[in-house]
C-alpha positions, 0 to 999 in steps of 0.5 A: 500500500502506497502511503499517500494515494490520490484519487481524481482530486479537484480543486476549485477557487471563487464562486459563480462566474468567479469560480476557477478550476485549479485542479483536474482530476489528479491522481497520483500514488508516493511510496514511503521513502521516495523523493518526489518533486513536483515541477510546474510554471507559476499558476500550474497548481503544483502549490495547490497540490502540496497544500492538500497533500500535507493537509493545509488545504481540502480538495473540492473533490476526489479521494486523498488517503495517508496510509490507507486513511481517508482524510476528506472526513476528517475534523480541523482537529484531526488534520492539525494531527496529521500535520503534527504527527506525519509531516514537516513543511519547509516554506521558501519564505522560512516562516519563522516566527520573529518574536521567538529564538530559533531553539523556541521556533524548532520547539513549537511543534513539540509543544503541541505534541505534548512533549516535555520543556526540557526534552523538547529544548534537548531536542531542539538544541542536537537539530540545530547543531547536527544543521551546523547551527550550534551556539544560535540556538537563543539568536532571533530570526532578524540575526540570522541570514536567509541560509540559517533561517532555512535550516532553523526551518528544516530543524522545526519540520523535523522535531517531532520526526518528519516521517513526509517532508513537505518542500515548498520552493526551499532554496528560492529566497536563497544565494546559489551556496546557500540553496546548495547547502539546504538542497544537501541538507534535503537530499541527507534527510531523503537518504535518512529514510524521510518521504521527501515531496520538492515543490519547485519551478526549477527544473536543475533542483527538480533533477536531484530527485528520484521521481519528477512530476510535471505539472500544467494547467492543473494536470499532471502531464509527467511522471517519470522515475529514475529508480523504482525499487525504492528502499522503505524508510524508517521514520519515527514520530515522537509519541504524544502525551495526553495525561493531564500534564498535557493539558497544564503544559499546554496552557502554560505554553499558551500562557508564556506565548502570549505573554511574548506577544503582549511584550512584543507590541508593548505600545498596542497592549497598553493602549488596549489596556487604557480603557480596562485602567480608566474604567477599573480606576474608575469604578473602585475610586468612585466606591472608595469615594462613596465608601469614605464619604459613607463612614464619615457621615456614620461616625457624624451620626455616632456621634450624636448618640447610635441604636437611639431614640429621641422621644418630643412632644407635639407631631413633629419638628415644626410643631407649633402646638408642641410648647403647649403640650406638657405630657412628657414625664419624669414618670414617663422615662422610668416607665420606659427604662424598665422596658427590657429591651433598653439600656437607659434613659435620660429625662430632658429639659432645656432653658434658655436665659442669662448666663453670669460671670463676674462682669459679664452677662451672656444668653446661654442655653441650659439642658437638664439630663441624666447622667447618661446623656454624654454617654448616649450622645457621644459627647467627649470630655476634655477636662474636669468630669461629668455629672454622676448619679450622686450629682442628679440624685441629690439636686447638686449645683453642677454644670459642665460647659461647652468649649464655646462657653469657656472660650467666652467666659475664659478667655484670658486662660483662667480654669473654668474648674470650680469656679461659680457661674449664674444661669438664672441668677442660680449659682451653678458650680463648673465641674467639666468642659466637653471637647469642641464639637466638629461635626456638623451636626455640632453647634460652635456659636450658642454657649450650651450648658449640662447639668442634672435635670432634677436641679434645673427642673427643681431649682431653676424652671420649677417645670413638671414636665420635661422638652425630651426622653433620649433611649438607648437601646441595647445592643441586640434590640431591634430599632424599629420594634423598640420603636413601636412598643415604645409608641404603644407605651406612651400612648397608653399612658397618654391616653393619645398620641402626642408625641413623635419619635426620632430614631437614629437607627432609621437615619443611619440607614436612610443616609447608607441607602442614600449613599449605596444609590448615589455609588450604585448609579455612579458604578454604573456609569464607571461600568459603561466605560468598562464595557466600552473598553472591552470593546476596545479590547475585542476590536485591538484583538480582531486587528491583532488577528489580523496582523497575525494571520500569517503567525496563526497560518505558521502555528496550525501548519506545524500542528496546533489544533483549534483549542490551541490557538483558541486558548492562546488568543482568549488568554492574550485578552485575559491577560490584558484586561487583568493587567489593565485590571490590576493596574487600575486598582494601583492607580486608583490607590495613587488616585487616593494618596493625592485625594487624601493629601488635599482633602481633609474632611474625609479620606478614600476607604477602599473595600477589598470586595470592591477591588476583588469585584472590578478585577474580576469584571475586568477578567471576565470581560477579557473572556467575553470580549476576547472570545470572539477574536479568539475564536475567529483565528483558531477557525482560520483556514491554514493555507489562507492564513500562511498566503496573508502578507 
């Protein structure tokens, strides 16, 4: 049995009034071990039958059989196999690729055989020097001449053994020395027991070969042998591995490939990546923004009293009516402190009047409270003490002065401690001073003034009846369950509802809605930006397919399957988009260094799901965009890929 057998094979080009018959009716037979060259002018189709013999091209129709197996069914896969596997095709324009060294060049098909690193560089390294090219392995195409770059071609048809050699034109780019080394080197392999078919317009070149077929229009018009009784060859292809270290070597392999790439067109993968690095800058600095922004109105919040409940006379702020209204107790707090959901109460009153000191006479505001109330409001200390339980209890004539007050009353750096102030012409002793109230939620104009509500409702106002109750709730109740039980309880005491209640818990959570909407809706505009540079990236990676047509043709003439380049290209998108991805995140993070150098009001909080979200988009956009671009080259037809310039 014959090893490559033709039967009636056509082939034709274009469609319609277009249509070109290239090929007619050829049928041929190659013994294992003979050297063939195929001769013919330009347009003769001599080209066009060596590409369906090594598998680059289909015919239209007619039978081609590779050791009895038909190959006209098979998959693109199936074909990437054979070439893998059986031939070895030495192109006359070398078809090297540029990025990579001629050891890695005449490596590449052992990598989609499955062949380990180190024995595949072994491998590669004895070829190159049995070709007289010892010491170039790590040189470039570009520092090598046109001879050397033939042989680099030579030693990568015979990496993974080169049982058919597949000769197209090898010494037409070539001086006249250069082509007769290369013709040597050919017509040893041919002797070694390689299958060689030569591919030449030269009928001098054609000579050297045992059986010339002549070519024209399509037809073979010749066929002569000068030796019939052809000794068979003995050519072994390396054996392929398909455990899972396959499949880790593979996708390492496309990985350090496209990591080549990417660094071989520097200045094309960052403009890629400038969209992913806008929108991921953008996204995560908003978040962070909103975070920040977030927790400083949170802390402002804490810190006029968290898990509370403020309880006024009237129906709400702006009541008119409200100052009539004088149901609100002393009776009404110690019935709501021994509900078993809180953790205390503080009775409130206020007044307004005359404040005296010495010479001086100021308006100042007095609030009577319990000795929790600093506590609950998170009203801070800077010298001196709060009032105590003793302090209420007993009626004591102790204040504790704001920050405005001292500064007022003080101002010639006396310490306020000790000394006696009139609120009321009520003689009231200064035992603290809190600490000046930045918040905005803070007063730094009106003087304000703390004492027990027992002393200012029994020896300054003479009031019954309180202006507030503040609850803090404990720890593990629920704001708005307290909230309602507490509404039951007073209106039953009341007999009706005539009060209101301010729950802390319930600003909280409009301010985190409010701010969660306000980074949600600006996110969204971020992620806009994201999905127009995936779409950057699929449009740079359809032009890069393009641009690397020829690579893609060179890739799948030396055996890569669709997966091969599909997983190449996919992870080439991947990659930029987590590199745009992860530089994104650093430049937002310089974003935040210069925005919390100037802005001192609050400062950038990143969240690390944030972070962890946007690089994960920016992958998954790299998947989603890059697919298309990837997938669109591994379906390239390899014979039209290696023809594009």
């Amino acid at each position: 049995m014959s090893l490559i057998e033709c039967k009636n094979i056509n082939r034709y080009f274009g469609e319609g009034n277009n249509r070109v018959h290239v090929l007619k009716d050829v049928s041929l037979s190659i013994e294992k071990g003979d050297f063939v060259a195929i001769i013919g002018q330009s347009g003769s189709g001599k080209s066009t039958l060596m590409n369906i013999l090594g598998c680059l091209d289909t015919a239209s129709s007619g039978s081609y059989t590779i050791d009895g197996i038909e190959t006209a069914q098979m998959s693109a896969d199936e074909l990437a196999a054979l070439r893998r596997k059986r031939f070895g095709f030495i192109f006359q324009k070398y078809n090297l690729l540029g990025a990579m060294s001629a050891r890695d060049n005449v490596a590449l098909p052992s990598v989609y055989a499955g062949t380990g690193p180190a024995e595949r560089s072994r491998r590669a390294d004895n070829i190159l020097s049995d070709l007289g090219l010892k010491g170039k392995e790590n040189n470039k195409p570009s520092e090598l001449s046109g001879g050397q770059q033939q042989r680099v071609s030579i030693a990568r048809a015979l990496m993974n053994g080169g049982e058919i050699i597949l000769a197209d034109e090898p010494t037409g780019a070539l001086d006249t020395e250069s082509g007769e080394n290369v013709m040597e080197i050919i017509h040893n392999l041919h002797e070694q027991g390689h299958t060689v078919i030569l591919v030449t317009h030269d009928p001098k070149i054609a000579a050297r070969a045992n059986r010339i077929i002549e070519i024209s229009d399509g037809k073979i018009i010749n066929d002569t042998s000068k030796n019939t009784d052809i000794p068979s060859g003995n050519v072994n292809s390396i054996a392929e591995k398909t455990s899972w270290l396959f499949f880790k070597d593979q996708f390492l392999e496309s990985f350090r490939m496209s990591v080549q790439a990417i660094m071989a067109h520097k200045m094309r993968s960052l403009l890629t990546m400038l969209g992913i690095i806008i929108g991921i800058a953008s996204v995560v600095s908003i978040v962070a923004l909103g975070k920040g922004s977030q927790e400083k109105i949170l802390e402002e919040i804490n810190a006029i009293g968290t898990n509370t409940i403020s309880i006024y006379p009237g129906s709400g702020f702006g009541d008119r009516r409200a100052r009539r209204i004088r149901t609100l107790t002393i009776q009404d707090a110690t019935a709501i402190g021994r509900q078993s959901y809180i953790d205390s109460t503080t009775p409130m009153t206020a007044s307004g009047g005359t404040l005296t000191y010495r010479n001086m006479n100021l308006s100042a505001q007095l609030y009577g409270a319990g000795e929790q109330y600093f506590d609950v409001r998170g009203i801070k200390l800077a010298k001196g003490r709060f009032y105590d339980a003793d302090d209420v209890k007993q009626n004591n004539q102790v204040v504790v002065i704001d920050y405005n007050t001292e500064n007022k009353l003080f101002a010639d750096g006396t310490d306020p401690l000790g000394k006696i102030i009139f609120f009321r012409k009520r003689p009231l002793r200064i035992i603290g001073v809190t600490e000046q109230d930045d918040s905005p939620f803070g007063d730094n104009e009106s003087l304000q003034m703390w004492a027990p509500y027992t002393t200012v409702l029994n020896q300054i106002t003479g009031q019954r009846y309180i202006s507030s109750i503040t609850v803090k709730l404990k720890d593990n109740a629920n704001a708005q369950a307290a909230e309602n039980s507490l509404t039951e309880l007073l209106t039953a005491r009341h007999g009706t509802r005539d009060f209101f209640m301010q729950n802390s818990d319930s600003i909280k959570q409009t301010v985190e809605s409010t701010t969660e909407t306000m980074t949600l809706l600006i996110s969204s505009i971020a992620l806009i930006s994201l999905i127009v540079g995936g779409i950057g990236v699929m449009n740079i990676m359809l032009v890069s397919v393009t641009e690397r047509t020829k690579e893609i043709g060179i890739r799948m003439a030396i055996g890569a399957r669709q997966s091969n380049i599909l997983q190449q290209f996919l992870i080439e998108a991947v990659l930029i988009c987590l590199i745009g991805g992860l530089t994104g995140v650093l430049f937002s993070f310089a974003i935040s260094v210069l925005f919390n150098h100037f802005v001192t009001d609050f400062a950038m909080a990143f969240s690390t799901m944030s972070i962890v979200a946007a690089v994960s988009c920016s992958t998954i956009i790299g998947v989603i965009f890059g697919f298309m671009p990837a997938r669109r080259a591994s379906r390239l037809n390899p014979i039209d890929a290696l023809a594009h310039d």
